[in-house]
PDB file of the backbone (N, CA, C, O) and the ligand in Angstrom, with CONECT records:
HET     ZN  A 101       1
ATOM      1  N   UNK A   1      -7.229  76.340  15.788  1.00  0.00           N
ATOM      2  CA  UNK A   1      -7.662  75.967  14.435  1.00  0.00           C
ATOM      3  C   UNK A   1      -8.041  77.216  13.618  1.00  0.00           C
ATOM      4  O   UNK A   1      -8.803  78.147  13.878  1.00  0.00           O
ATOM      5  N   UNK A   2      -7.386  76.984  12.711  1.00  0.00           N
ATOM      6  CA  UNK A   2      -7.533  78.576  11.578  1.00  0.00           C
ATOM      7  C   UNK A   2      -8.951  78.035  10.718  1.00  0.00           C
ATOM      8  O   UNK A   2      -9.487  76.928  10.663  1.00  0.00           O
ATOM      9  N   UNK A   3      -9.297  79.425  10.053  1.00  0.00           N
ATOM     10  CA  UNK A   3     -10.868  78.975   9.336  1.00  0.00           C
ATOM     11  C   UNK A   3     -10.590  78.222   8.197  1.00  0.00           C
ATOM     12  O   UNK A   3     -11.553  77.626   7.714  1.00  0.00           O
ATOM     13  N   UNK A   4      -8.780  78.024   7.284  1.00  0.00           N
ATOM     14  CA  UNK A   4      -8.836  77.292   6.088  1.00  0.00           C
ATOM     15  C   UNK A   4      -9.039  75.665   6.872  1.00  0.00           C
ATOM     16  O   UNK A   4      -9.661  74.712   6.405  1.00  0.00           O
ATOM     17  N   UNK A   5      -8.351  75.728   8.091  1.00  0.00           N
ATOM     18  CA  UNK A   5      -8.753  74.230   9.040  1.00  0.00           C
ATOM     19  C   UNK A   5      -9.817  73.571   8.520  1.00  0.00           C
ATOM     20  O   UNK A   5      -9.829  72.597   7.768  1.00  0.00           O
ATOM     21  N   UNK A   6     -10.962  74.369   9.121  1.00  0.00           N
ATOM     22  CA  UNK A   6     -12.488  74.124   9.085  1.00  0.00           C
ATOM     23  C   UNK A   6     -12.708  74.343   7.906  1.00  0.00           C
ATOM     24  O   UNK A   6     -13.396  73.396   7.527  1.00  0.00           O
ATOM     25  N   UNK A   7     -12.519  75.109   6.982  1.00  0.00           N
ATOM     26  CA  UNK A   7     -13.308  74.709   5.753  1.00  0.00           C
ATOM     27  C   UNK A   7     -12.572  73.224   4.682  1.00  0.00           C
ATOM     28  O   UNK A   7     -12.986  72.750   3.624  1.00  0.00           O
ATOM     29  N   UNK A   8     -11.375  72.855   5.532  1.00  0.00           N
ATOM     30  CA  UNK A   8     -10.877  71.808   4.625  1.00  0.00           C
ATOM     31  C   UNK A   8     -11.487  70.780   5.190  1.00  0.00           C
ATOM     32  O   UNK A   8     -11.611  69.732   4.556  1.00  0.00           O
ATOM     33  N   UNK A   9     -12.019  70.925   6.616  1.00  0.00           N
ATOM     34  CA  UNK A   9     -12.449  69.625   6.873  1.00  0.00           C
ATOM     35  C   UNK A   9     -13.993  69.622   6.258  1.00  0.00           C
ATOM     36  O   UNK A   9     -14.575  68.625   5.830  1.00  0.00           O
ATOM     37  N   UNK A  10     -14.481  70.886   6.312  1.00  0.00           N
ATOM     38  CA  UNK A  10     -15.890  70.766   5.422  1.00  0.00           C
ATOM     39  C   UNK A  10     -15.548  69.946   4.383  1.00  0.00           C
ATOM     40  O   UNK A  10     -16.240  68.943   4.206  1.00  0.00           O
ATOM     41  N   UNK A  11     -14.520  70.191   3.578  1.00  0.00           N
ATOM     42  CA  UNK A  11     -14.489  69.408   2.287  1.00  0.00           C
ATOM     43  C   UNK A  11     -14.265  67.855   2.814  1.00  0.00           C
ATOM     44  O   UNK A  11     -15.267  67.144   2.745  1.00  0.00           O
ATOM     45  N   UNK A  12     -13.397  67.425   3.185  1.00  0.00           N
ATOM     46  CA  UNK A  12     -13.627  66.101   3.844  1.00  0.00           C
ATOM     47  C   UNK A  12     -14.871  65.218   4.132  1.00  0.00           C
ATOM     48  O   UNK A  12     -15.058  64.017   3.938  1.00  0.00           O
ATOM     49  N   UNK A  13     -15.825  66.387   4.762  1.00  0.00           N
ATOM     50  CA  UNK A  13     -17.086  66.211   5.310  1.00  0.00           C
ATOM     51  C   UNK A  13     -17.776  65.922   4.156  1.00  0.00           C
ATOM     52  O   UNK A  13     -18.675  65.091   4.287  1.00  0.00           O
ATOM     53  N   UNK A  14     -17.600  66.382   3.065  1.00  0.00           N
ATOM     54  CA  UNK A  14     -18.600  66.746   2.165  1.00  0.00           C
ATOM     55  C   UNK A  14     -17.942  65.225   0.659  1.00  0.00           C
ATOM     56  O   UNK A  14     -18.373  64.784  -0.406  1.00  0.00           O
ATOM     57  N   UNK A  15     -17.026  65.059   1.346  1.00  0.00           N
ATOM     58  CA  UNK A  15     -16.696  64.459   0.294  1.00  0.00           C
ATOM     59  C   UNK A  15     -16.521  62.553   1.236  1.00  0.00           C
ATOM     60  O   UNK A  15     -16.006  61.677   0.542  1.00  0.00           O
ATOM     61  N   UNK A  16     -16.852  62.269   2.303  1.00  0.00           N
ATOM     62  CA  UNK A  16     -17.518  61.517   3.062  1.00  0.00           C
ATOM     63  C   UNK A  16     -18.420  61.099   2.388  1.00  0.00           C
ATOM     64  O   UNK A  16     -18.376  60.070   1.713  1.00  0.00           O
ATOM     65  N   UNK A  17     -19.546  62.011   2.517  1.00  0.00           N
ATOM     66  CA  UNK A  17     -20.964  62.045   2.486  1.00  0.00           C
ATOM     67  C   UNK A  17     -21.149  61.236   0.795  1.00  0.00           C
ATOM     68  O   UNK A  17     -21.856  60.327   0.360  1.00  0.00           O
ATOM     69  N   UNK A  18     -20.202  62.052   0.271  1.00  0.00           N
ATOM     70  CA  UNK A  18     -20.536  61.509  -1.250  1.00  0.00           C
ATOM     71  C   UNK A  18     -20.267  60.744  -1.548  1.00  0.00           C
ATOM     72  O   UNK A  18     -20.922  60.411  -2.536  1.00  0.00           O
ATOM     73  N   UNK A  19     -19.154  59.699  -1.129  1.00  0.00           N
ATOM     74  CA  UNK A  19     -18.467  58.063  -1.028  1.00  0.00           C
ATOM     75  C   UNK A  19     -19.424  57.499  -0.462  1.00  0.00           C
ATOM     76  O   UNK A  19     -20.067  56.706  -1.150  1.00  0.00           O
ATOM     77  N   UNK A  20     -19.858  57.731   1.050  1.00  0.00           N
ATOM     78  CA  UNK A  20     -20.895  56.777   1.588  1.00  0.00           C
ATOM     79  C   UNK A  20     -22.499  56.873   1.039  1.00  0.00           C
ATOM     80  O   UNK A  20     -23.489  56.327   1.524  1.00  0.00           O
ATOM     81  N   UNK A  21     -22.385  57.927  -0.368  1.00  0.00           N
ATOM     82  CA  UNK A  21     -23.558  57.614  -0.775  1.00  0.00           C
ATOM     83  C   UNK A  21     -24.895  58.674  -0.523  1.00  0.00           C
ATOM     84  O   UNK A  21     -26.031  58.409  -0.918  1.00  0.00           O
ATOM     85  N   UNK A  22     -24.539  59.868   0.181  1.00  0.00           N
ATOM     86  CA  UNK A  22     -26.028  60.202   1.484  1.00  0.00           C
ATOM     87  C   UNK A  22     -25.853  61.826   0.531  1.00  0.00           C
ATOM     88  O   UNK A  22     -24.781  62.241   0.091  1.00  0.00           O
ATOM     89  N   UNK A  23     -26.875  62.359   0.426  1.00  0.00           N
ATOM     90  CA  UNK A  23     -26.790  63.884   0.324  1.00  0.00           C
ATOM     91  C   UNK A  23     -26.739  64.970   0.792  1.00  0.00           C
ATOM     92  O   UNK A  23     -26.891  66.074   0.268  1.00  0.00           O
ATOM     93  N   UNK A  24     -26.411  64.530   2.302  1.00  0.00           N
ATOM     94  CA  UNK A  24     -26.350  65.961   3.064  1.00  0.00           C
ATOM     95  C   UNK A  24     -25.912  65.197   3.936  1.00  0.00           C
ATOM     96  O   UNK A  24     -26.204  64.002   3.958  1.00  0.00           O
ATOM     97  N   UNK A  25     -25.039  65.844   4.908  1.00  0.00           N
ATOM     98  CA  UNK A  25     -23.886  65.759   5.862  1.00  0.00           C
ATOM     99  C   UNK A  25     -25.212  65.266   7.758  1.00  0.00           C
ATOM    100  O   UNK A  25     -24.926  64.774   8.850  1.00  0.00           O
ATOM    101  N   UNK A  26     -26.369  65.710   7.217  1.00  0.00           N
ATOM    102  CA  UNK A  26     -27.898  65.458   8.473  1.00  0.00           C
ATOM    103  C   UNK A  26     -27.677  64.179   7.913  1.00  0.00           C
ATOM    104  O   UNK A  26     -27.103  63.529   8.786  1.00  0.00           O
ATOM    105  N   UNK A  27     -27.818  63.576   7.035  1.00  0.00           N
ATOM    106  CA  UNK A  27     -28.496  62.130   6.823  1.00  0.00           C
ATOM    107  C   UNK A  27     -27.471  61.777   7.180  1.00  0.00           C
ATOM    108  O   UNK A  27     -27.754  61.102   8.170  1.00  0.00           O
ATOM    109  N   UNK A  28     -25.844  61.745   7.002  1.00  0.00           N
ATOM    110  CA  UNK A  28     -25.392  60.600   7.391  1.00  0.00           C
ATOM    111  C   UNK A  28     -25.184  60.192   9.062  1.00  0.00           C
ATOM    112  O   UNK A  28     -25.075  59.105   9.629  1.00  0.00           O
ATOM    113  N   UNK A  29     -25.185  61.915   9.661  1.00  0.00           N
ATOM    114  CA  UNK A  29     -24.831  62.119  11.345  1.00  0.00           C
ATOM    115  C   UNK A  29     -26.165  61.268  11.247  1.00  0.00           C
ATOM    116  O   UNK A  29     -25.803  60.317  11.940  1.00  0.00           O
ATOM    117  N   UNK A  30     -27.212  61.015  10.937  1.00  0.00           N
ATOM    118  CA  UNK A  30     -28.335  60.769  11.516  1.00  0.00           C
ATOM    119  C   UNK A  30     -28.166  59.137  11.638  1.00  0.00           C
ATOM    120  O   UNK A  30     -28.406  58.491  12.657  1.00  0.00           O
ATOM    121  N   UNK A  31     -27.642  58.536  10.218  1.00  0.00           N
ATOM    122  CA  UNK A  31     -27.676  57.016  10.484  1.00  0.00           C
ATOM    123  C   UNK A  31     -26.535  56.108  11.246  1.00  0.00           C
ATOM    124  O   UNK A  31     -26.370  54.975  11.698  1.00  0.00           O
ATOM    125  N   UNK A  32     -25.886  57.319  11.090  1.00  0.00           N
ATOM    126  CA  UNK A  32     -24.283  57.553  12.461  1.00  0.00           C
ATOM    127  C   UNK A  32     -25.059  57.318  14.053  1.00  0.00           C
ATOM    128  O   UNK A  32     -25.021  56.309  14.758  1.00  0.00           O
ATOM    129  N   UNK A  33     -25.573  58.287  14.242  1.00  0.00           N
ATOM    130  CA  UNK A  33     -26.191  58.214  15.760  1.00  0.00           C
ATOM    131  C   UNK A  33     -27.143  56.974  16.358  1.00  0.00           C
ATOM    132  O   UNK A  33     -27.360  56.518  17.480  1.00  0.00           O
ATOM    133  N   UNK A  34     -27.797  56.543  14.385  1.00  0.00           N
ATOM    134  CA  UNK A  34     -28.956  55.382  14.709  1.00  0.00           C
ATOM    135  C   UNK A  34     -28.021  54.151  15.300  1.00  0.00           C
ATOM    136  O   UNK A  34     -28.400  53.459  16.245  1.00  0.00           O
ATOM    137  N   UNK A  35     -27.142  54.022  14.835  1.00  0.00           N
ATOM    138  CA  UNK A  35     -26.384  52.848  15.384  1.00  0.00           C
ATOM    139  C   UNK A  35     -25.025  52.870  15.738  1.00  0.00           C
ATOM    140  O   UNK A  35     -24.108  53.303  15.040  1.00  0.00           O
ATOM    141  N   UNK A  36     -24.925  52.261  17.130  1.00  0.00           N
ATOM    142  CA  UNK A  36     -23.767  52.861  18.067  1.00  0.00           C
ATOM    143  C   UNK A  36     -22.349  52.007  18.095  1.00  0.00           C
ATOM    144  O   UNK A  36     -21.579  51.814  19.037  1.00  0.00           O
ATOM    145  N   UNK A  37     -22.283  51.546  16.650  1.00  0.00           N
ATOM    146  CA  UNK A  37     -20.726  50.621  16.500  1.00  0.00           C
ATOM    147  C   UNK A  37     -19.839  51.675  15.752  1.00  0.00           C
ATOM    148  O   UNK A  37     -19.578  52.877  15.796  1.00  0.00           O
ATOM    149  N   UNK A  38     -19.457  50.305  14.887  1.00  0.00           N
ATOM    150  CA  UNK A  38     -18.481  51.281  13.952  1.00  0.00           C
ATOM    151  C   UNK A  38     -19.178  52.545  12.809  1.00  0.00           C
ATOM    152  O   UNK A  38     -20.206  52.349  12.161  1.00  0.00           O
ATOM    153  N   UNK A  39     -18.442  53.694  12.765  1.00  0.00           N
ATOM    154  CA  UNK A  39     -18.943  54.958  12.309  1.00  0.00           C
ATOM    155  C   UNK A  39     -17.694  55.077  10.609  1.00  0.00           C
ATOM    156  O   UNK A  39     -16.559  54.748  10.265  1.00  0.00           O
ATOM    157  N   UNK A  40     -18.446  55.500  10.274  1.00  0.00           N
ATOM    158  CA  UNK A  40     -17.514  56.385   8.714  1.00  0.00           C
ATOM    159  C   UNK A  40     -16.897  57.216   9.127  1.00  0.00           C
ATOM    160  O   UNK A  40     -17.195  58.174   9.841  1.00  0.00           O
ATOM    161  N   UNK A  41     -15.473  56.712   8.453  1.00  0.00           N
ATOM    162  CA  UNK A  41     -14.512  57.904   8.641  1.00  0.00           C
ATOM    163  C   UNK A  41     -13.722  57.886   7.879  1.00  0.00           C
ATOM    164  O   UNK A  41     -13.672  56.865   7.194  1.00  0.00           O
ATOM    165  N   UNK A  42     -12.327  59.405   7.501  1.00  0.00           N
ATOM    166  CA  UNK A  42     -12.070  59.431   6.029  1.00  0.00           C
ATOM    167  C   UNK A  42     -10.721  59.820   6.753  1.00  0.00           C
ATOM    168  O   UNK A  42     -10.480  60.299   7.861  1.00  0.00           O
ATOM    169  N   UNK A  43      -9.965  59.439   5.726  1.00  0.00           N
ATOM    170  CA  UNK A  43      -8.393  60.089   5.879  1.00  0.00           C
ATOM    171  C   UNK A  43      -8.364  61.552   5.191  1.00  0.00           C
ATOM    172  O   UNK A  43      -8.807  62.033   4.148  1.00  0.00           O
ATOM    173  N   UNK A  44      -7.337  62.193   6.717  1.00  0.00           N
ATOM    174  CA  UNK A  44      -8.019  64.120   6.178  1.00  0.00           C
ATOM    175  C   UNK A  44      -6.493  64.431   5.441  1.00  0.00           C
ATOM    176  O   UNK A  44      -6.070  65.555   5.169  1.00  0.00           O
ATOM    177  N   UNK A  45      -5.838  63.224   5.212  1.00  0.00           N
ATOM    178  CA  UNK A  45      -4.446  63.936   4.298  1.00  0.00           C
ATOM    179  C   UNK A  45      -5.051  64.598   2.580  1.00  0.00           C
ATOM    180  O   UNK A  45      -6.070  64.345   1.937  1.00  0.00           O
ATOM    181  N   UNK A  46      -4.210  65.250   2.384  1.00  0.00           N
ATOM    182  CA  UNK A  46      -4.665  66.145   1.149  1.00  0.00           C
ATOM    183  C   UNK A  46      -4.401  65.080  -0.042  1.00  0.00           C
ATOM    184  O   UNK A  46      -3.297  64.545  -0.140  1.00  0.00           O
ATOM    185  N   UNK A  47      -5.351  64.820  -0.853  1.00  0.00           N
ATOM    186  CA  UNK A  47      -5.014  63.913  -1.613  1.00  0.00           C
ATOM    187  C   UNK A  47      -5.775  62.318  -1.863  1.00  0.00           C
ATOM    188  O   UNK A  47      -6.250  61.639  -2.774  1.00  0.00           O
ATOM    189  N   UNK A  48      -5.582  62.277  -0.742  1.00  0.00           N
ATOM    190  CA  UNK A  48      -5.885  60.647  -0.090  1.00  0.00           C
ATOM    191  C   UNK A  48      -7.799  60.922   0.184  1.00  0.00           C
ATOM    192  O   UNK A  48      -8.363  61.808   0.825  1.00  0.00           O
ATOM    193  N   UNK A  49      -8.236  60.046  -0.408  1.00  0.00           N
ATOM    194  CA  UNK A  49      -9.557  60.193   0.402  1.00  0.00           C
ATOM    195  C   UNK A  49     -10.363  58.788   0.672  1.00  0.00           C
ATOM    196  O   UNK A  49     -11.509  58.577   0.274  1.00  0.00           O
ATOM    197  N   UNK A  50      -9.435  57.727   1.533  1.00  0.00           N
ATOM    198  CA  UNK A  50      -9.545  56.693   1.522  1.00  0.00           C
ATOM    199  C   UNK A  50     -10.505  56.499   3.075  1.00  0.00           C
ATOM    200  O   UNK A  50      -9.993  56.715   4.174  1.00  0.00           O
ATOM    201  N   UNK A  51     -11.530  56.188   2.945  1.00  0.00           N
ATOM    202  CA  UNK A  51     -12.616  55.841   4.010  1.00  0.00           C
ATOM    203  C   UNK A  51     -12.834  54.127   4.812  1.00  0.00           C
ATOM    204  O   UNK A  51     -12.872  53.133   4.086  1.00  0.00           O
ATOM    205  N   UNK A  52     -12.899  54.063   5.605  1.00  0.00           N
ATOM    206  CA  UNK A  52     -12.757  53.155   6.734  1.00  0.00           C
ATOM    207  C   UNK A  52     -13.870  53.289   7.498  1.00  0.00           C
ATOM    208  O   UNK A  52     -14.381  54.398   7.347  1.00  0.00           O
ATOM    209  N   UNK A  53     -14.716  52.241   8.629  1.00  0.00           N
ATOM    210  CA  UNK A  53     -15.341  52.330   9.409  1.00  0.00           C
ATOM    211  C   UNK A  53     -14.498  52.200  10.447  1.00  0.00           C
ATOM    212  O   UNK A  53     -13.581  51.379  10.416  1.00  0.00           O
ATOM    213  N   UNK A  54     -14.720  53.003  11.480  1.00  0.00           N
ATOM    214  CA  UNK A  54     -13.939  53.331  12.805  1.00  0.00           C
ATOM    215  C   UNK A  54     -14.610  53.543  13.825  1.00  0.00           C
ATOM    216  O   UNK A  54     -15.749  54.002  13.737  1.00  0.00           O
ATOM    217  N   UNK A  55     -14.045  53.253  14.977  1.00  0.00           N
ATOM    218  CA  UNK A  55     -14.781  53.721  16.328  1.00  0.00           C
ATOM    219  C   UNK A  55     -15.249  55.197  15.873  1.00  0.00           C
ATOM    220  O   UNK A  55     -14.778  55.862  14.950  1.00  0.00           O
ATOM    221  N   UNK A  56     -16.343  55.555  16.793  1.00  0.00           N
ATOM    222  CA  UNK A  56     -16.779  56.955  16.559  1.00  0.00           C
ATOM    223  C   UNK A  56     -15.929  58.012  17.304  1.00  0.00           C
ATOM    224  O   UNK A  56     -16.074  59.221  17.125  1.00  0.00           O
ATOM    225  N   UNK A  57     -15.138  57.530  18.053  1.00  0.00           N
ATOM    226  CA  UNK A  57     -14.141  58.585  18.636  1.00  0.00           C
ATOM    227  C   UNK A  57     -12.914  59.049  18.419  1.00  0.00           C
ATOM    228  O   UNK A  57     -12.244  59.779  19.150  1.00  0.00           O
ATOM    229  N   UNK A  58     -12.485  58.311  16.739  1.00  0.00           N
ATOM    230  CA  UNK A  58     -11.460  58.076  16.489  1.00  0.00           C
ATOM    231  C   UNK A  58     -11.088  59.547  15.354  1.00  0.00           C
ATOM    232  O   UNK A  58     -11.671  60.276  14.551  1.00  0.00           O
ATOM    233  N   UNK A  59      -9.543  59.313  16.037  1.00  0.00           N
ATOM    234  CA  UNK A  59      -9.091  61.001  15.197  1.00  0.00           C
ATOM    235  C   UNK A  59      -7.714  60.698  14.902  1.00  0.00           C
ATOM    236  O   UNK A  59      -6.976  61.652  14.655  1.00  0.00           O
ATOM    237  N   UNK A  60      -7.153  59.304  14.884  1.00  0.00           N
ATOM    238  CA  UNK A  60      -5.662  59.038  14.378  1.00  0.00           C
ATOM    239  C   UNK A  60      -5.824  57.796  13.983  1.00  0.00           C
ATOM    240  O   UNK A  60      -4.943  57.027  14.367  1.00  0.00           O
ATOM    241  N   UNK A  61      -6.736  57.311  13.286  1.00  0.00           N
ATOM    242  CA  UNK A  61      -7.094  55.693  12.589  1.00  0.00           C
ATOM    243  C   UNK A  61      -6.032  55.597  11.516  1.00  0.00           C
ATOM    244  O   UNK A  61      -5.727  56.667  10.990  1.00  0.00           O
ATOM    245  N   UNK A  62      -5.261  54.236  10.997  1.00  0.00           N
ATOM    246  CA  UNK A  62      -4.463  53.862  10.618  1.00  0.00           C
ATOM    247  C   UNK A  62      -5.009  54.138   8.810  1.00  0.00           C
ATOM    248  O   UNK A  62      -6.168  53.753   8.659  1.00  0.00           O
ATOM    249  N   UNK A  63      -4.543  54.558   7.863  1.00  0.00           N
ATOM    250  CA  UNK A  63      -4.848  54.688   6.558  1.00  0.00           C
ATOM    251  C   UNK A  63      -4.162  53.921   5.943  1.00  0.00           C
ATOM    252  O   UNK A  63      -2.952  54.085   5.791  1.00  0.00           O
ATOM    253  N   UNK A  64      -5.175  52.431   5.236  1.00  0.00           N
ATOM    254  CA  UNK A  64      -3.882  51.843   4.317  1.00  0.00           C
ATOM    255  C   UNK A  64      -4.011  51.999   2.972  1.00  0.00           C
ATOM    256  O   UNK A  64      -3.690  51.099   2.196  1.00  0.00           O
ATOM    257  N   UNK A  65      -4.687  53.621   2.416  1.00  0.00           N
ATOM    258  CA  UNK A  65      -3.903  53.753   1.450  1.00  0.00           C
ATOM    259  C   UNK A  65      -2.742  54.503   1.329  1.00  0.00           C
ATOM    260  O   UNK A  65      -1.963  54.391   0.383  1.00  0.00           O
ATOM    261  N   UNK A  66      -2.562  55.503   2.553  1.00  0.00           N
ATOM    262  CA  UNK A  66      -1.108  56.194   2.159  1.00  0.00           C
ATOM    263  C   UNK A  66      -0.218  56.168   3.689  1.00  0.00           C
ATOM    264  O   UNK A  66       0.709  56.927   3.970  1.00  0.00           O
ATOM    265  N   UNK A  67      -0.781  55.085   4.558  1.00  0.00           N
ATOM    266  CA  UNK A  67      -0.313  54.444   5.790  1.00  0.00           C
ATOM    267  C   UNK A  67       0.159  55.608   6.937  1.00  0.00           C
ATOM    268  O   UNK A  67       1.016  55.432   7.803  1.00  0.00           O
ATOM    269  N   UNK A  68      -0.437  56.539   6.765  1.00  0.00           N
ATOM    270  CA  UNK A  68      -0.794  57.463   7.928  1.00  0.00           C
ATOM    271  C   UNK A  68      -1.162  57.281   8.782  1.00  0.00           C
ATOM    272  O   UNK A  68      -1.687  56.169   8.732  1.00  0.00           O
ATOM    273  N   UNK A  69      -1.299  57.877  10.090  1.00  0.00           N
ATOM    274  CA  UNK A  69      -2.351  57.910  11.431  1.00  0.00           C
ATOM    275  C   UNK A  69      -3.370  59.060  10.961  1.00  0.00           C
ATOM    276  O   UNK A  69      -3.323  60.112  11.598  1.00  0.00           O
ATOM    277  N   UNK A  70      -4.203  58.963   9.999  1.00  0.00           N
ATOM    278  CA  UNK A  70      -5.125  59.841   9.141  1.00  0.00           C
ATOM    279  C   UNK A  70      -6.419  59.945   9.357  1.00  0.00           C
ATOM    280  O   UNK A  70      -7.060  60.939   9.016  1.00  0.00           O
ATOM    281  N   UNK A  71      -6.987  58.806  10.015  1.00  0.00           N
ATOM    282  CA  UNK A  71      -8.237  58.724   9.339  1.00  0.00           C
ATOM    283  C   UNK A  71      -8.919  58.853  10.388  1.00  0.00           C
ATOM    284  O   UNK A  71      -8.672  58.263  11.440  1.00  0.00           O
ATOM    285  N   UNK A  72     -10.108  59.861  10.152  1.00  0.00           N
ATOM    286  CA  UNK A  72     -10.676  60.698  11.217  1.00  0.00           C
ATOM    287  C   UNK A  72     -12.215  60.277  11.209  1.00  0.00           C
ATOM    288  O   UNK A  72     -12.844  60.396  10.157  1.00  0.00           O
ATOM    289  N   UNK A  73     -12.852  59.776  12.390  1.00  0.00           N
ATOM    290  CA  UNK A  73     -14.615  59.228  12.191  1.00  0.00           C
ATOM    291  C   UNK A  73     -15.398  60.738  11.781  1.00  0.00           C
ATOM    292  O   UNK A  73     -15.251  61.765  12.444  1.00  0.00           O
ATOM    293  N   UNK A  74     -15.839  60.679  11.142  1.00  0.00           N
ATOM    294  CA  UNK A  74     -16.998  61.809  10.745  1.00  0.00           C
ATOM    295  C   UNK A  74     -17.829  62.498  12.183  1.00  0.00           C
ATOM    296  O   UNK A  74     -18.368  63.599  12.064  1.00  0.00           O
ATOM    297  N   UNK A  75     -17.873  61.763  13.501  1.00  0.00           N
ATOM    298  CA  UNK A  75     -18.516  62.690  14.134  1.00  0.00           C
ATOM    299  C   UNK A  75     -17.169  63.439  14.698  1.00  0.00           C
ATOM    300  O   UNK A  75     -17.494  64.431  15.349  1.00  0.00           O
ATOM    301  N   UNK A  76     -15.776  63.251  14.637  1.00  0.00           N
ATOM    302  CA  UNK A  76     -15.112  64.051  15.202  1.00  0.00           C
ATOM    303  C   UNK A  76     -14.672  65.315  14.185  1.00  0.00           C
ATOM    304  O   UNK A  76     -14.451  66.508  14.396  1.00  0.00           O
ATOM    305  N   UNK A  77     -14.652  64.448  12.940  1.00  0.00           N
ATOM    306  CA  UNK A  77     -14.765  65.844  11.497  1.00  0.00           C
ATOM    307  C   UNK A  77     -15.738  66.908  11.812  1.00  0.00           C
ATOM    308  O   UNK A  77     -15.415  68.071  11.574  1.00  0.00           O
ATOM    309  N   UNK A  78     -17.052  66.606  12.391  1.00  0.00           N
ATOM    310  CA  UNK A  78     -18.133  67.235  12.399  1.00  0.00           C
ATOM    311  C   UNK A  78     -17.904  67.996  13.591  1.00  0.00           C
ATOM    312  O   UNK A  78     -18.753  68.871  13.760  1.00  0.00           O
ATOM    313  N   UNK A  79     -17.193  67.941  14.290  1.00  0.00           N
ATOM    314  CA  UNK A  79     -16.738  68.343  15.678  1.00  0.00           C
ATOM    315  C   UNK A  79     -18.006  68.104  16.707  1.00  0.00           C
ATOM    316  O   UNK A  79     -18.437  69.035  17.387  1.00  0.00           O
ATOM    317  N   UNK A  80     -18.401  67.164  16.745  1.00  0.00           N
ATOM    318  CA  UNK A  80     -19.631  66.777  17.660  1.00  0.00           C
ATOM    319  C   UNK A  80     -18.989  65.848  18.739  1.00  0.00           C
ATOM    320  O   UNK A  80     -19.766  65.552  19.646  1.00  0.00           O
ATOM    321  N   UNK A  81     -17.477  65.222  18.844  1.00  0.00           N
ATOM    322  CA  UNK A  81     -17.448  64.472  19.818  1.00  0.00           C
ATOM    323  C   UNK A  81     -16.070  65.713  20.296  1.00  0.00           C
ATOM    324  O   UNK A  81     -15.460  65.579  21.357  1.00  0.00           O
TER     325      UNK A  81
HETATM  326 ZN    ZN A 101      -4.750  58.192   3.543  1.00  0.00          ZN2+
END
C-alpha cells in the first residue's frame, strides 16, 4: 500500500464520519466497538460515496449505487481489523 492509498482512505474515513453524522473518526470507532452487529461502511470507489451497514469485517460489500464489490466497514478502513 502506497501513502496516496492511505491518505485516500483517510478521506473515505473522514467523509464516513460526516454522513454518519459524528465529528471525529474516535467517536464513531467508539460507538462501532459499543455494539457488536452491523458496523458503517462506505464504498472506497472514487466518486461514489454510498454508505451501508455491514458486518465489521467486511472489505468487498456489494454497492448499489455503482454495483461494485466496494464497500468497505470503517473498522477495516481504519485498519483495526
Ligand atoms: Zn459505490
Amino acid at each position: 500500500m502506497s501513502t496516496i492509498a492511505l491518505s485516500y482512505k483517510a478521506v473515505k474515513l473522514m467523509k464516513l464520519c460526516d454522513i454518519e453524522g459524528f465529528q471525529s473518526l474516535d467517536d464513531l470507532l467508539l460507538v462501532v466497538a459499543l455494539k457488536d452487529s452491523a458496523c458503517p461502511a462506505i464504498c472506497i470507489t472514487e466518486g461514489c460515496d454510498h454508505t451501508a451497514n455491514m458486518e465489521p469485517d467486511q472489505d468487498q460489500g456489494f454497492c448499489e449505487a455503482c454495483g461494485g464489490n466496494t464497500v468497505v466497514s470503517v473498522l477495516v478502513l481504519a485498519g483495526l481489523i
